[in-house]
N, C-alpha and C positions, 0 to 999 in steps of 0.2 A: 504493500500500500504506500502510497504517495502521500503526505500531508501537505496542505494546502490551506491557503486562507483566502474566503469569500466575504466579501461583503463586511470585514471583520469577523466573520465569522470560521474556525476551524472545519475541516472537511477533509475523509480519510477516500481517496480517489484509487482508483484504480491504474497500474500501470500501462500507460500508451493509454488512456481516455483522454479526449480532448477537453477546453475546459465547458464548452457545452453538454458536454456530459456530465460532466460531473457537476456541472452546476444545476442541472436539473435533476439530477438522480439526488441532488443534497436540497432541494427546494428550493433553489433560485431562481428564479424567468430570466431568460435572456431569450429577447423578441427575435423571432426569426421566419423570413419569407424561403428561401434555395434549401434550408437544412430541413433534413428528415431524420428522424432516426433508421429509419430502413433504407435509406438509399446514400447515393455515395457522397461527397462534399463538395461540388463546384466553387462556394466561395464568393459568388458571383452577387449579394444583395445586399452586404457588407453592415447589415442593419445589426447585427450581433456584437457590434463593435464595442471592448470592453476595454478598460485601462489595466495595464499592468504596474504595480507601483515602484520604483528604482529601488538599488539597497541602498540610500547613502552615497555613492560614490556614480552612481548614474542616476539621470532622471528618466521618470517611467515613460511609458509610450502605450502608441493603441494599438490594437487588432483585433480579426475577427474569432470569438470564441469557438467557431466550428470548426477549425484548422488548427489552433495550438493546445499542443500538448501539453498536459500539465507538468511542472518541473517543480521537486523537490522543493519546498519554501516559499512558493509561489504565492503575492496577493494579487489579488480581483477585486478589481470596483466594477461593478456592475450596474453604476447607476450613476455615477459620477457625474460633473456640470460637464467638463470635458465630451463623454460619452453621452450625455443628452443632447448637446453641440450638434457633434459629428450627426447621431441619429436622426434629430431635426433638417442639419442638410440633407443626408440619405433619405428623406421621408420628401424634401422638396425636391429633388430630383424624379423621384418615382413618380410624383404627382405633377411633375411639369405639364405632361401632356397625358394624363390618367383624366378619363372623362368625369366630371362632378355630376352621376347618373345615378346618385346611391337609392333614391325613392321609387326609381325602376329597376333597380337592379334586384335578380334573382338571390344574390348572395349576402346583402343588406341583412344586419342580425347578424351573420360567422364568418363576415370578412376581417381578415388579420390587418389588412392596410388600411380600413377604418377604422380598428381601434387602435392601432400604434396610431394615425394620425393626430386624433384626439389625444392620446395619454403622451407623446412626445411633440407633436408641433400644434395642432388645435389652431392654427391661423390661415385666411387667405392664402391665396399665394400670390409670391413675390413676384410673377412673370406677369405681364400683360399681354405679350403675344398670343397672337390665335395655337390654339394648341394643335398637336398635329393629326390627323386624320387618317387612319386604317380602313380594313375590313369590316365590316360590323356583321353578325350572324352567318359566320362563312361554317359551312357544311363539312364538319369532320367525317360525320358517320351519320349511321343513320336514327342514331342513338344521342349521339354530341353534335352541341353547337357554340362554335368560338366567337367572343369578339376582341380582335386584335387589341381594342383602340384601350381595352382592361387591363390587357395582357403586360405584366412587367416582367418577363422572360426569364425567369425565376430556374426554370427549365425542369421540374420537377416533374411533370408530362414527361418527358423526353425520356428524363431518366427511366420511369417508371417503365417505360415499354423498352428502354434496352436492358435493363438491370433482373425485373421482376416477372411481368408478361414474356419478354422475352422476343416476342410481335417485332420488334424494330418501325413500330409504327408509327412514327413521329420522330419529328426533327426539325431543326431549328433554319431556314434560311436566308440569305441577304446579310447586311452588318449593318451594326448602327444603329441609328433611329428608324431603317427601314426592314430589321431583323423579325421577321415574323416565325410563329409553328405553323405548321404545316404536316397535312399526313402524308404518308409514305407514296409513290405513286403504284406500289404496286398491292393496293386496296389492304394491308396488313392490318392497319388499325381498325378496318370495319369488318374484321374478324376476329378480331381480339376477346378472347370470353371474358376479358377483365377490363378491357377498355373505360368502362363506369368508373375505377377507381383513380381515375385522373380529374374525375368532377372534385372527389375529398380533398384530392391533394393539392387541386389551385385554392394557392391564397387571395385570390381576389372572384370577381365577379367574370373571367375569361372564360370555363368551360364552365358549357352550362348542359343540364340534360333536357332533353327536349321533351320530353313527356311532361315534367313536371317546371315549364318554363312557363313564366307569368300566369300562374296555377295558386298557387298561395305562398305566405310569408311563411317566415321559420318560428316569427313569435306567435303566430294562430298553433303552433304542432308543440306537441310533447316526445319524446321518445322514451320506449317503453323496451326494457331489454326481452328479445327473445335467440330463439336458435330456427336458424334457417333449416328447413326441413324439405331443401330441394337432394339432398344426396348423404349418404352416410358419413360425411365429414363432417356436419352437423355445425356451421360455423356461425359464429355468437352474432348477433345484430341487434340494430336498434328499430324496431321499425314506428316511425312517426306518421301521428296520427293527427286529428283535430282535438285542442285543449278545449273540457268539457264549458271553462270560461267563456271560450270565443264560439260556441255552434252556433250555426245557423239557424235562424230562426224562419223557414219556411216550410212550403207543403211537402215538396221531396227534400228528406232529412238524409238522404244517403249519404251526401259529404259529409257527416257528421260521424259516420262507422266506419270512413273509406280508408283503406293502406292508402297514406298518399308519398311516402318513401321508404327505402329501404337502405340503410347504410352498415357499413360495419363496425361491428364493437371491439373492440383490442383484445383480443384471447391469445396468450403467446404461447399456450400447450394446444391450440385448435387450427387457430386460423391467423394469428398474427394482424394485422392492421389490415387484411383486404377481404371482401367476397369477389364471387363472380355472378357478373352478370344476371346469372339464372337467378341468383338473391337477390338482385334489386330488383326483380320482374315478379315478386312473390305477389303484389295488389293484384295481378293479371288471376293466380291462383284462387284467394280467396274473395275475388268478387265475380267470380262464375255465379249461376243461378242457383240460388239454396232451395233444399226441400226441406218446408218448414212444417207440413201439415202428415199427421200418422196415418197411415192409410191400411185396410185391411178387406184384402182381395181386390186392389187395386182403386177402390173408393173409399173417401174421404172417413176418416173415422176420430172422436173423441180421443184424446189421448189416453184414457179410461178404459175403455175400451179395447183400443189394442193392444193396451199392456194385459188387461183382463186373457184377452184371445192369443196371446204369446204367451201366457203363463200356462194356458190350458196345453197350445202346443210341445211344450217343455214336459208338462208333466204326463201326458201320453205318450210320449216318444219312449223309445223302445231301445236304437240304437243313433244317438245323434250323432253330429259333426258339428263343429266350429272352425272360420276361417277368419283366424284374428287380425286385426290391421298392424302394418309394420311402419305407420303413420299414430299410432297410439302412443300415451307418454308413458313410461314408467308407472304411474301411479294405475293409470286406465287399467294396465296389465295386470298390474297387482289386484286390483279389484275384480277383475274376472277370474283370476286364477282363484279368488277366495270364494268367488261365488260360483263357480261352477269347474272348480280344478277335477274334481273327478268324476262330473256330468257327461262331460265331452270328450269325442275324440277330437282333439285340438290341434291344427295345424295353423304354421304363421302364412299369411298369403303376400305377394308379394304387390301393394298398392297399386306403383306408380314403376313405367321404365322407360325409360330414355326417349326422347321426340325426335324426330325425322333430322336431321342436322345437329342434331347437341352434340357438343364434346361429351365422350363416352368418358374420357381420363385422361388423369397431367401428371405431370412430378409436382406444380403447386400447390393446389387444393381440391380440384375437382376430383370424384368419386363415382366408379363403374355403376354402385346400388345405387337407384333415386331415391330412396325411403332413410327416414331418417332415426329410425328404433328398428331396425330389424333385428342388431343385434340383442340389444333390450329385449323383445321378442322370443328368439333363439332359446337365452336362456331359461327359458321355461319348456319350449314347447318346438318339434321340429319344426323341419322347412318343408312347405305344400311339394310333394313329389311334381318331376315333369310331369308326367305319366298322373294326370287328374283320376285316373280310373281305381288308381292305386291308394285315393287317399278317402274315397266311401267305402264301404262294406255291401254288398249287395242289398245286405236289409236295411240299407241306412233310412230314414224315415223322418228323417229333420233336418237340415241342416239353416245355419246361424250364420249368417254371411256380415262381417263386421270392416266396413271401410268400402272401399273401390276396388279394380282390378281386378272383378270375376263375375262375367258374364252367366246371362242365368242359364242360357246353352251348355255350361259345363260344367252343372249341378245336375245330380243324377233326378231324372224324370219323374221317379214315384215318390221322391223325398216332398216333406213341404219346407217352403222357406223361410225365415226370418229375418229379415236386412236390418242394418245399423248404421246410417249412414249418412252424410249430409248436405250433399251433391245432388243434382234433379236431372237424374237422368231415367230412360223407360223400362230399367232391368225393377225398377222399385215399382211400379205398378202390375209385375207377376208374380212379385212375392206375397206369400200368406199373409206375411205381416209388415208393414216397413216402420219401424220408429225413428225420427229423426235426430241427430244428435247435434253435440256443437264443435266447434273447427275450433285451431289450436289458439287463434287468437281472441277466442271468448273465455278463455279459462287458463290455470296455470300449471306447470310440469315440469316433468324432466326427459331428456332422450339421454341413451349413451350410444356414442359413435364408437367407431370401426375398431378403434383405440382403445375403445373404454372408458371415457372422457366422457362423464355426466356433466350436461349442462344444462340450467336453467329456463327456462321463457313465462313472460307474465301476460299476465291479464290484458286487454286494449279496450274489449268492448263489453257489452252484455249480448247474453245471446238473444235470438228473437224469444220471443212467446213460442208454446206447444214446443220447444225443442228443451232436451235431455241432455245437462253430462250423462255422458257412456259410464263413470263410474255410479250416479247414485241411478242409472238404469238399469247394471247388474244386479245391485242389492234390491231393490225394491221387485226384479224378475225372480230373483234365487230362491226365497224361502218357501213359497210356496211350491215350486217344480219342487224344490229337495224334499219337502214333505210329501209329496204326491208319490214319488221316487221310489220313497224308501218303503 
């Protein structure tokens, strides 16, 4: 270890850590636009600039904290008149020709170079000249959309797709005041399955997503931690919603329950600072058509009722089947195995797989299995055979179809059905019985990934009316089959 002094204050640094590291690993901010922790140092926004103080026989001088190493004895001012100087300049050069667009801007609310402005210069600016004029809205992908005139060349995009993605999708061209990004010409970046994470990574209002462009603010949204449940890597996120504060007050309330982003949450045993793509696209998931009403023989029934006529089919049945979801949370699991662990012959089925064009698998985060608990699943209970024929018994007489991904064509004929489900689709109007249940972002849980790696997800909404958590659906199914049973 290194000893070091920040701020007045001691600090046990690590050796070869820069002193950006270790001043934020020891609680210090030092503002910064080019530096990432995960990507490499360009050097190039100079806004980190700290003082170093002399011993006595030299006087101190400045540099950037993302580049110097810490040395033996070392002090840091980190806030110095000197170093609010310099950053003041650095902040009026950025701003020379940075448009004053922030009441339009997408980014307004978690832009870095509107709050460094404010907290280090807070004034006019000193130029009078027309400022200078870019691109505005220029067409990265079909996903992203740039505006140069924002853009303070930070290069954190760039790196990201040579460093991380890997894509080579962007890059920097021209010099100067006339150096713009630009994407690759041979289409890389608009196949980029991580391409999204260069909207986090700009500090200012340059890339913007287009789905969610002049859509809403960031102060209307809260974000609410859960786990992306596109693929067994299961990686942590935030997904932002409407703050109950600010809903809207009209006849369609929909914006009011709507995923309206998906970002990622820093996990450094899961996913580290990035999702893909397929995780920002999760609103597309859960705002398909919900089946909200229980239906029993294909019409409309009281929820009374079909619990009533699923209990009766539980307790007649002779030799059932269960095909449990491998989109269930840990807890969901545990509640069916307590209510019906030796009811059933219980196979995990397998939800959701892979769409016409998805990346099947990476060496960075993406994951072969789309389901996000299978292995959760697993261990209770096998995995559904290829071979469907293999997983009824000839006399099978029930089976419990729980989640997505099984067609009622590949349920044996003389069985009756029971669906669990939350999707509206026409395989729940030939089932005996369909009870509707609720999606991952009405309730809270856990998944473990491929790893092993239990993690969290919370609450965002409430569910509709007539729909069921799946756990107090089992309890409230269980006791009377088990009595009729036995």
């Amino acid at each position: 270890m290194v000893e070091i002094w920040i701020d007045g204050d001691r600090v046990e640094a690590r050796e070869g850590q820069t002193v950006m590291q270790a001043a934020r690993a020891s609680g210090h901010e030092i503002p910064a636009f080019c530096w990432h922790p995960s990507l490499s140092v360009p050097g190039n926004c100079r806004i980190c600039m700290v003082e170093i103080e002399g011993d006595g026989t030299a006087a101190g001088w400045l540099d950037i904290a993302c580049n110097m190493p810490v040395t033996k004895g070392m002090r840091v001012k980190t806030d110095s008149e000197r170093v609010r100087v310099r950053r003041q300049e650095m902040l009026r050069m950025l701003t020379l020709n940075h448009p004053v667009d922030c009441g339009i801007c997408d980014k307004a609310g978690e832009c870095t170079l509107q709050d460094y402005h404010y907290r280090y210069n807070g004034e006019p600016s000193v130029s009078r000249d027309a400022k200078l004029r870019a691109t505005k809205h220029h067409v990265l992908s079909e996903r992203i959309v740039l505006d140069n005139e924002r853009c303070i060349l930070c290069s954190r995009c760039v790196r990201f797709t040579r460093e991380v993605s890997k894509s080579n999708g962007l890059g920097i061209v021209n010099r100067g005041d006339h150096s713009l990004v630009r994407a690759s010409e041979d289409g890389a970046f608009e196949h980029d399955p991580y391409s999204d994470n260069v909207i986090d990574l700009c500090p200012v209002g340059a890339l913007l997503s287009k789905p969610l462009l002049h859509r809403t603010r960031v102060w209307y949204l809260q974000a609410t931690p859960s786990v992306c449940p596109g693929c067994e890597r299961g990686c942590s996120i935030d997904v932002w919603h409407r703050k109950a504060s600010w809903k809207l007050q009209r006849v369609n309330t929909t914006a009011n329950t709507r995923v309206e982003r998906v970002t990622p949450r820093e996990n450094e045993v899961v996913n580290g600072p990035w999702i893909c793509n397929k995780g920002r696209d999760l609103a597309a998931v859960f705002d398909r058509p919900r089946a909200t009403a229980p239906m029993v023989r294909g019409a409309a029934a009281t929820p009374q009722w079909a619990l009533e006529h699923a209990r009766d089919l539980l307790a007649g049945a002779r030799h059932p089947v269960a095909l449990v979801s491998s989109w269930a949370s840990n807890e969901e699991l545990a509640a069916f195995h307590a209510a019906f662990g030796h009811r059933f012959t219980t196979w995990v089925k397998t939800d959701h797989h892979a769409a016409p064009g998805e990346r099947i698998e990476d060496d960075l985060l993406i994951r072969p299995d789309k389901n996000p608990n299978r292995r959760g699943a697993l261990a209770r209970w096998p995995l559904f055979p290829v071979d469907a024929r293999a997983a009824f018994p000839p006399d099978c007489d029930l089976v419990l179809v729980w989640g997505e991904g099984c067609a009622a064509d590949a349920l044996p004929s003389q069985a009756k059905v029971i669906r669990l489900d939350a999707w509206r689709h026409p395989d729940l109007a030939r089932a005996e019985v369909f009870l509707p249940i609720s999606v991952q972002t009405e309730r809270r849980g856990h998944y473990t990934n491929f790893a092993g790696v239990v993690s969290a997800f919370e609450k965002c909404f409430d569910k509709p009316e007539g729909v069921a958590h799946a756990e107090e659906l089992f309890a409230a199914l269980a006791l009377p089959a088990l009595v009729s049973a036995s």
